[in-house]
Every structure is written in C-alpha cells, then in structure tokens.
C-alpha positions in Angstrom: -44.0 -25.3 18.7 -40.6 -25.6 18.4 -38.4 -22.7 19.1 -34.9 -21.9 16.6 -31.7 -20.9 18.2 -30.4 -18.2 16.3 -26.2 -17.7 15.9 -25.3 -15.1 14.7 -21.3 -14.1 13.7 -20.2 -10.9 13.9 -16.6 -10.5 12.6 -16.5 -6.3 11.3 -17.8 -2.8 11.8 -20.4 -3.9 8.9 -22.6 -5.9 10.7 -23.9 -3.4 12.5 -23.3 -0.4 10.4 -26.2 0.1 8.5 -29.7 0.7 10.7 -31.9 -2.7 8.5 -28.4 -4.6 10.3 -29.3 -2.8 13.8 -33.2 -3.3 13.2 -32.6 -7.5 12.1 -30.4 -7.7 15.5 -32.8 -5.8 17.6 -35.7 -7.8 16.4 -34.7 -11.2 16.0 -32.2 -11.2 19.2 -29.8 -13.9 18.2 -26.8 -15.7 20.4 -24.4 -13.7 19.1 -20.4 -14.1 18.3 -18.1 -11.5 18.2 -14.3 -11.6 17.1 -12.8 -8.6 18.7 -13.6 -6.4 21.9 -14.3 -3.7 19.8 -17.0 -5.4 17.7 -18.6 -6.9 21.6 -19.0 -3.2 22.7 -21.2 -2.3 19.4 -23.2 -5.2 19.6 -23.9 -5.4 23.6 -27.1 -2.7 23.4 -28.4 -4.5 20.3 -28.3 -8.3 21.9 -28.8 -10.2 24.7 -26.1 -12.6 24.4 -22.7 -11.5 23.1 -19.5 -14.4 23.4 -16.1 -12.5 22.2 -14.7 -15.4 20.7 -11.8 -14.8 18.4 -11.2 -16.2 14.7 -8.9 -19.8 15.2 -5.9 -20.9 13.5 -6.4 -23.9 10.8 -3.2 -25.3 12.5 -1.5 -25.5 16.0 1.8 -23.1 16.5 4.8 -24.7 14.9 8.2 -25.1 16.3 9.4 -21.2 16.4 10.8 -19.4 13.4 15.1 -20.2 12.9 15.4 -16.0 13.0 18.8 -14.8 11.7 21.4 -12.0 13.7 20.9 -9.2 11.3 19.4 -8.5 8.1 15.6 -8.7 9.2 13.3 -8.8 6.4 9.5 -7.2 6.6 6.5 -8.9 5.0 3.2 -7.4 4.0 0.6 -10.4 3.4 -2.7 -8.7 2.1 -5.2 -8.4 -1.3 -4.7 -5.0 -3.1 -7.2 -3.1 -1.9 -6.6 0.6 -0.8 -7.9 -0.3 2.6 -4.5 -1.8 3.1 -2.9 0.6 2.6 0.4 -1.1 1.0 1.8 2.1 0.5 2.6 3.0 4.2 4.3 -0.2 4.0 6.7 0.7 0.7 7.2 4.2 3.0 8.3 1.9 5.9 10.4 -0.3 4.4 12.2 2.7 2.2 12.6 4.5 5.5 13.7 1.5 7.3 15.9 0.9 4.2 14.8 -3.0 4.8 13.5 -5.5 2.1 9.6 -6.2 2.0 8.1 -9.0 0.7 4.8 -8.6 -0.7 2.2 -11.6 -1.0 -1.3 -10.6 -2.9 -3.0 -9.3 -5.4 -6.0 -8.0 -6.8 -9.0 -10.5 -5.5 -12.2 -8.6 -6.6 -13.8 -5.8 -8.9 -14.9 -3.9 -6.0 -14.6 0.1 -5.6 -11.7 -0.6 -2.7 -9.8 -3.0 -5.4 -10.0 -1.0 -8.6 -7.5 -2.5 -11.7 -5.9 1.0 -11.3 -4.6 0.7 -8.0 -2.9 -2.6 -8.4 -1.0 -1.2 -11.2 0.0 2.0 -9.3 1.2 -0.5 -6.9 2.8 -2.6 -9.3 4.4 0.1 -10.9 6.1 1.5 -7.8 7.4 -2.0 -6.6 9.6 -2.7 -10.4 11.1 0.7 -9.2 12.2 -0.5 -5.7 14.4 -3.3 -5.5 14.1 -3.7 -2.0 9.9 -4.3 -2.9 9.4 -8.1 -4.0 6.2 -9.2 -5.0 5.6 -12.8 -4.8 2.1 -12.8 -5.9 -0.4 -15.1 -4.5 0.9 -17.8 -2.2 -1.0 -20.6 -0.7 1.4 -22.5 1.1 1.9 -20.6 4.5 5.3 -22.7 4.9 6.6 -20.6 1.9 5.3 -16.9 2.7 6.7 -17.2 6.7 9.9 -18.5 6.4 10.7 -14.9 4.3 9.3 -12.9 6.8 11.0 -11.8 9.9 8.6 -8.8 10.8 5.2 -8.7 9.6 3.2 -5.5 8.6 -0.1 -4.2 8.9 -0.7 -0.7 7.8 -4.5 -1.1 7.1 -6.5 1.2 7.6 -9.2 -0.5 9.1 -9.1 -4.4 9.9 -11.8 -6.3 11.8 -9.3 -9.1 13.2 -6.8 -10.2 10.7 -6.5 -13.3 10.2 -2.5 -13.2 8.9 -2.1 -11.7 12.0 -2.5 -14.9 14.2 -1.1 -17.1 11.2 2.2 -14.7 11.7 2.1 -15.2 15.6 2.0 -19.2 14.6 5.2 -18.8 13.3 7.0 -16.6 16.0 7.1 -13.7 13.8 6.2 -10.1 15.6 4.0 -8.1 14.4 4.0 -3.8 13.6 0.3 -2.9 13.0 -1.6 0.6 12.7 -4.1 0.6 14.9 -7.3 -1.6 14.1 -9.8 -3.1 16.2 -8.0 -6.3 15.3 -4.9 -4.6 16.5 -6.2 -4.2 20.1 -7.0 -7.2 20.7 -4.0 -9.3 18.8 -1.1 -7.2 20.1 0.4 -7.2 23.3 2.7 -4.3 23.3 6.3 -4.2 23.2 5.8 -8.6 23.6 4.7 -10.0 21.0 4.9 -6.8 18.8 3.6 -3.0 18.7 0.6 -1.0 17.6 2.4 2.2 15.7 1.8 5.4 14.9 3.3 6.7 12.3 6.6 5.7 9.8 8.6 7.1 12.4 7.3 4.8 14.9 7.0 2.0 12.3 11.4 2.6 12.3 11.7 2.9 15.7 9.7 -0.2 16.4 11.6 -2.6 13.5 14.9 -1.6 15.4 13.6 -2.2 18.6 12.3 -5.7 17.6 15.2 -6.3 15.9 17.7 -6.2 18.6 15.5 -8.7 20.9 14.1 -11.0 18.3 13.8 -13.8 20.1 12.0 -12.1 22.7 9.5 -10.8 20.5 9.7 -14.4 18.8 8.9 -16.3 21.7 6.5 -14.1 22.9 4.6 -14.2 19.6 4.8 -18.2 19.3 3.1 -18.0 23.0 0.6 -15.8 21.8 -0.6 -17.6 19.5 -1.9 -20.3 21.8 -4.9 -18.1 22.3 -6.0 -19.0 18.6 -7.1 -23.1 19.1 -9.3 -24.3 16.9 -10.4 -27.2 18.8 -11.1 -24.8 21.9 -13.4 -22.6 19.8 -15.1 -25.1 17.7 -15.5 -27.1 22.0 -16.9 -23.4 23.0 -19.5 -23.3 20.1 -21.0 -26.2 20.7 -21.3 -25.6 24.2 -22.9 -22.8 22.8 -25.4 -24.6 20.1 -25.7 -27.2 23.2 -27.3 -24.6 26.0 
C-alpha cells in the first residue's frame, strides 16, 4: 500500500484557531509549512514536522529606490478592510503632516470589508489633501516609485506580503506589531516595529534623516525572500 505525503501550509492564526483545525492536524500529521515564527510555535505541539519557510517574492530585488533629500512621502498598500486599520495611517500621516498614498479598495463582501467602511474611508480621504487614493494598482513599478516609507498599521497580519515587495524596492518599512512584523523587521535597519502615532512620528523622522541607510538595509533584506530558494527547499521537501 502506498503511503501519501501530506503538505500542509500554514500562513495565519486561522489554521489552527478553531479545535476541527487542531483535531485535522493532530490526526492526519502532515509535513507542515509555516510562514512566520509565530505561526512555527502554534503548530510545533500539533505536528511532527514544522519548516518555517517564509512567503517569496515573484521577482528578485531591483536596483535600490532613487530616494529624494526631503519631502518623504508614506504609502499605505492594503484592501479596505477594518483589519487594516487605514485610519491609524490617516492619524500618522496628519500628525506627521506628510502625504500618504493609498493603493486599495474594497475586495470582498465580508463582515471585515463592509460597503460602509470603505465609504467612511473614502469620505475622510476627499477631506485631506495630503490623503491620495490611487485605487487599485497592479503594476508594482507604479505604486513603489511613490512611496518612500511604507505603512503597516494592521491590526493583525500573518506575514504581509507588501511588506517584502516594499523591502524589494529599498523602501523601509513602520509596522504595528504583527506576527508578520517580527519576523520582517529588523529594527532600526531596515525599518521599525511602532507603538503608537507618537512613535509612528518619531520613527518617519528618524528614517528620514538616514534614508539610505534604511534603504540599503531594506534592499539587503529582501534577499531572504528568493523564490527559487523556496520553491529548491520544497522540493527537497516533497523529495525526502
């Protein structure tokens, strides 16, 4: 008889959240994947076989960002869900008195991305001129080359994939703290986790006066995120 290899991938606080998640685990044991520490820790008393192995970028690191002397701009890249928490972002750049550009929108009916939330959002942004929604935006060339400081005020995030995409382009990152967070963000290099809008300000200045460094430091960073070396690790994986 033969026997099935099971892979299982593990990418948020979800998978094992609910007890029929814990039971299918327990029982059926798989090889599992994991994307951030965080989500390895859960999952080690419910498998055998746990490989942290981090979401990849589609594309390798570019040539670094051309960043400017002055005048950083802050991005916000994210669906309009409440999880996101966009409006910690509007209270950042307002404090910061910086301009944010905003790419997203409303991507599903879902209780986290009800039609009433995008228009609260909607309607605060046509009030701030410093807020620029750009909508949707597929070409990453085109969001990137606004941003000089990304943002990440979720909530909760299980990795974030703008996060590396950011770091690909030798942007910094400011993030709340996430389990993505943890793992992405090597303080005061390549960015900083924050606490709080106060921290958020402090923070922008702080990267603002040593861009490069942060920008270098993020490019590097970014190196972590390979696709060929995950996609050489899985089948190693599949392989054993």
């Amino acid at each position: 008889m033969l026997k099935t290899k099971l892979v299982f991938t593990s990418h948020g606080r979800w998978d094992t959240y609910f007890w029929i998640s814990r039971f299918i685990l327990k029982t059926l044991n798989p090889i599992t994947l994991s994307s951030t520490s965080t989500q390895l820790k859960r999952l080690e008393s419910l498998v055998d076989n746990v490989n942290l192995m981090p979401f990849f970028n589609l594309f390798d690191p570019i040539k670094l960002k051309k960043f400017k002397e002055n005048n950083f701009d802050l991005g916000i890249v994210a669906r309009f869900s409440t999880v996101k928490n966009h409006k910690l972002a509007f209270q950042i750049a307002r404090s910061s008195k910086k301009i944010l550009h905003i790419y997203g929108g409303r991507t599903l009916a879902t209780i986290d991305e009800p039609s009433s939330y995008e228009e609260e959002l909607i309607s605060i942004i046509n009030k701030d001129v410093n807020l620029i929604h750009h909508g949707f935006e597929s070409d990453l060339d085109k969001i990137y080359k606004k941003i000089d400081i990304l943002l990440i005020t979720s909530d909760q995030e299980s990795f974030g994939m703008v996060a590396i995409e950011a770091l690909s382009y030798g942007i910094p990152i400011l993030s709340t703290l996430t389990e993505g967070s943890i793992d992405i963000i090597n303080q005061g290099k390549n960015g900083f986790i924050c606490k709080d809008i106060d921290d958020f300000c402090v923070k922008i200045d702080r990267v603002s006066k040593n861009y490069s460094f942060f920008s270098e430091n993020a490019h590097k960073s970014a190196k972590k995120y390979i696709k060929d070396e995950y996609i050489n690790r899985l089948k190693e994986i599949y392989k054993n």
